[in-house]
C-alpha positions as CSV (number, residue, x, y, z in Angstrom):
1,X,102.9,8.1,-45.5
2,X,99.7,6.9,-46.5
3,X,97.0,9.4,-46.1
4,X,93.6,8.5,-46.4
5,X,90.2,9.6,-45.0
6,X,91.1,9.6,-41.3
7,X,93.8,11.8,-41.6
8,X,92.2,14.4,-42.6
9,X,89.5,13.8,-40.2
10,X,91.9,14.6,-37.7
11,X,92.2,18.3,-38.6
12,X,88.5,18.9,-38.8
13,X,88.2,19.3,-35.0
14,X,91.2,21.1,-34.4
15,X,90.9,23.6,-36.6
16,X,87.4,25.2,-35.9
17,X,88.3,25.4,-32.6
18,X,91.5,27.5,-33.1
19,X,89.4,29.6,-35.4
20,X,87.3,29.7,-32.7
21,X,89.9,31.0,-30.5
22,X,91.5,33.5,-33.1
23,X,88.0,35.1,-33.5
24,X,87.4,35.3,-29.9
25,X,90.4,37.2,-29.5
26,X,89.6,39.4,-32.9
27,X,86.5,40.3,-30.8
28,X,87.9,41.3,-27.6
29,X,90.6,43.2,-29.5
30,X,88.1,45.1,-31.3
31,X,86.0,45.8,-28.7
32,X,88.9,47.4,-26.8
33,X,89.9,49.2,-29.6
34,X,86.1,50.7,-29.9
35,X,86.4,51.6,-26.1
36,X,89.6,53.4,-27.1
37,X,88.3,55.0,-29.7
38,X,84.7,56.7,-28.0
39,X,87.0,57.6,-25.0
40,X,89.4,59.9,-27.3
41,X,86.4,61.3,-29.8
42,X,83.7,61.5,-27.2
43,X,84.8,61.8,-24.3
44,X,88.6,63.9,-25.3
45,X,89.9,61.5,-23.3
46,X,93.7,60.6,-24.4
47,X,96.0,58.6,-21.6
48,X,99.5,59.5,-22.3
49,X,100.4,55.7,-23.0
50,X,97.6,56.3,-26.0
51,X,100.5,56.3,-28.7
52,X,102.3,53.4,-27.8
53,X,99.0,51.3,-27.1
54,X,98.0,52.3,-30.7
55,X,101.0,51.0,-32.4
56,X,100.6,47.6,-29.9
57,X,97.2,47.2,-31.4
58,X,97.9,47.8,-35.1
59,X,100.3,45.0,-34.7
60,X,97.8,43.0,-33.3
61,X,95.4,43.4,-35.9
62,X,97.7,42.8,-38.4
63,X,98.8,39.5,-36.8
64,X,95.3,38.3,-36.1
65,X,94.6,39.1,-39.3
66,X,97.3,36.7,-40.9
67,X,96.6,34.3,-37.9
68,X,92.7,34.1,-39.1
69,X,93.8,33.8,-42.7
70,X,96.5,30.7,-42.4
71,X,93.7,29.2,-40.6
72,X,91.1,29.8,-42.8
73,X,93.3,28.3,-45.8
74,X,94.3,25.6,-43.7
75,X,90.8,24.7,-43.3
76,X,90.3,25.2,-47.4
77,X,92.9,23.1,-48.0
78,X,91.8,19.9,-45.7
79,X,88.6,20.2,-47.8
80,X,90.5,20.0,-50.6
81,X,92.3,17.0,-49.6
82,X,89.2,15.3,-48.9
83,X,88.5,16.1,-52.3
84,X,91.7,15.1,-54.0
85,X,91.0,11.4,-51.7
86,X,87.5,11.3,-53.2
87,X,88.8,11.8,-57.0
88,X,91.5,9.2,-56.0
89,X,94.4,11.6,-56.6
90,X,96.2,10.4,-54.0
91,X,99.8,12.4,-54.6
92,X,98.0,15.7,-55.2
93,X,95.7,15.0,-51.9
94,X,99.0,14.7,-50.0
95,X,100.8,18.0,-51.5
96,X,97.3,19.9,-50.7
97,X,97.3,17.9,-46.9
98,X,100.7,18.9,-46.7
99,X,99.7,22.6,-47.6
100,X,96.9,22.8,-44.8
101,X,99.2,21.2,-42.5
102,X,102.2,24.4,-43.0
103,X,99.1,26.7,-43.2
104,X,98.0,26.0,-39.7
105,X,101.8,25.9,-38.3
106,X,102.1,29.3,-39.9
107,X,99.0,30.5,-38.3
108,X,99.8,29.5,-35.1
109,X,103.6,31.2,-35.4
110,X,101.4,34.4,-35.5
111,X,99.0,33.8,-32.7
112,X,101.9,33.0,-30.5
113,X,103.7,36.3,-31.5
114,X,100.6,38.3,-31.1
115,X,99.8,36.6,-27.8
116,X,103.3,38.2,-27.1
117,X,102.2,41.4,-28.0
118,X,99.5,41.1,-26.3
119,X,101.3,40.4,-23.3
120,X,103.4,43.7,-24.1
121,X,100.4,45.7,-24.0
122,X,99.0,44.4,-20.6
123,X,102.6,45.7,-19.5
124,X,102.2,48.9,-20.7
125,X,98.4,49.5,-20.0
126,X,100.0,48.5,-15.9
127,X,103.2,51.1,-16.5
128,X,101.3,53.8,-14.9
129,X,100.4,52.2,-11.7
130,X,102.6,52.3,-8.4
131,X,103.5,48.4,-8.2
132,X,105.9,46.9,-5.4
133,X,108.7,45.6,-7.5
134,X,108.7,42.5,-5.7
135,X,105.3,41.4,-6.8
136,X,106.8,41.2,-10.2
């Protein structure tokens, strides 16, 4: 494969918007976490689902946090292709390309497994409402 300029132009959209969509979902998950939290200090509020919704979103964190970091080297790495292209070292531009490329795969193995957690959790936080079977 010849890899030039263009190819790594392709990856410049992509992966700010993913980022864009990791961090999105960093924020929502850490603002429901902060809701969590001032309703069990403040308010002694604790939901007897409260255990199992605490180990759903330590998972979470722990797989946005990978997610944000494969994409974040991803990114690093298509700038350093661009870099290896502009010093003309073509074999070590497509090792580094080929590095961003297994970087962004990786991180979006772990947004899909903590979109399933997150999926888990919206089960759970409906577990204590009455709900026709049927419906589901």
């Amino acid at each position: 494969m010849n890899i030039d300029y263009t190819v790594t132009a392709l990856m410049f959209p992509a992966i700010p918007l993913l980022m864009g969509v990791y961090s999105n979902r960093f924020h929502t998950l850490s603002g429901l976490i902060r809701k969590i939290h001032d309703a069990h200090v403040f308010e002694k509020h604790t939901p007897p689902e409260w255990k199992a919704q605490f180990i759903n979103l330590n998972k979470r964190i722990s797989l946005l946090k990978f997610t944000i970091m494969f994409a974040a080297f991803g990114f690093l790495f298509n700038m350093l292709t661009v870099f290896g292209l502009y010093l003309n070292e073509i074999f070590i531009a497509r090792i580094i390309f080929g590095s961003c490329c297994l970087s962004m795969i990786i991180s979006i193995i772990f947004f899909i497994l903590e979109i399933q957690i997150s999926t888990k959790a919206l089960k759970l936080h409906m577990s204590d409402m009455d709900i026709d079977q049927e419906i589901m």
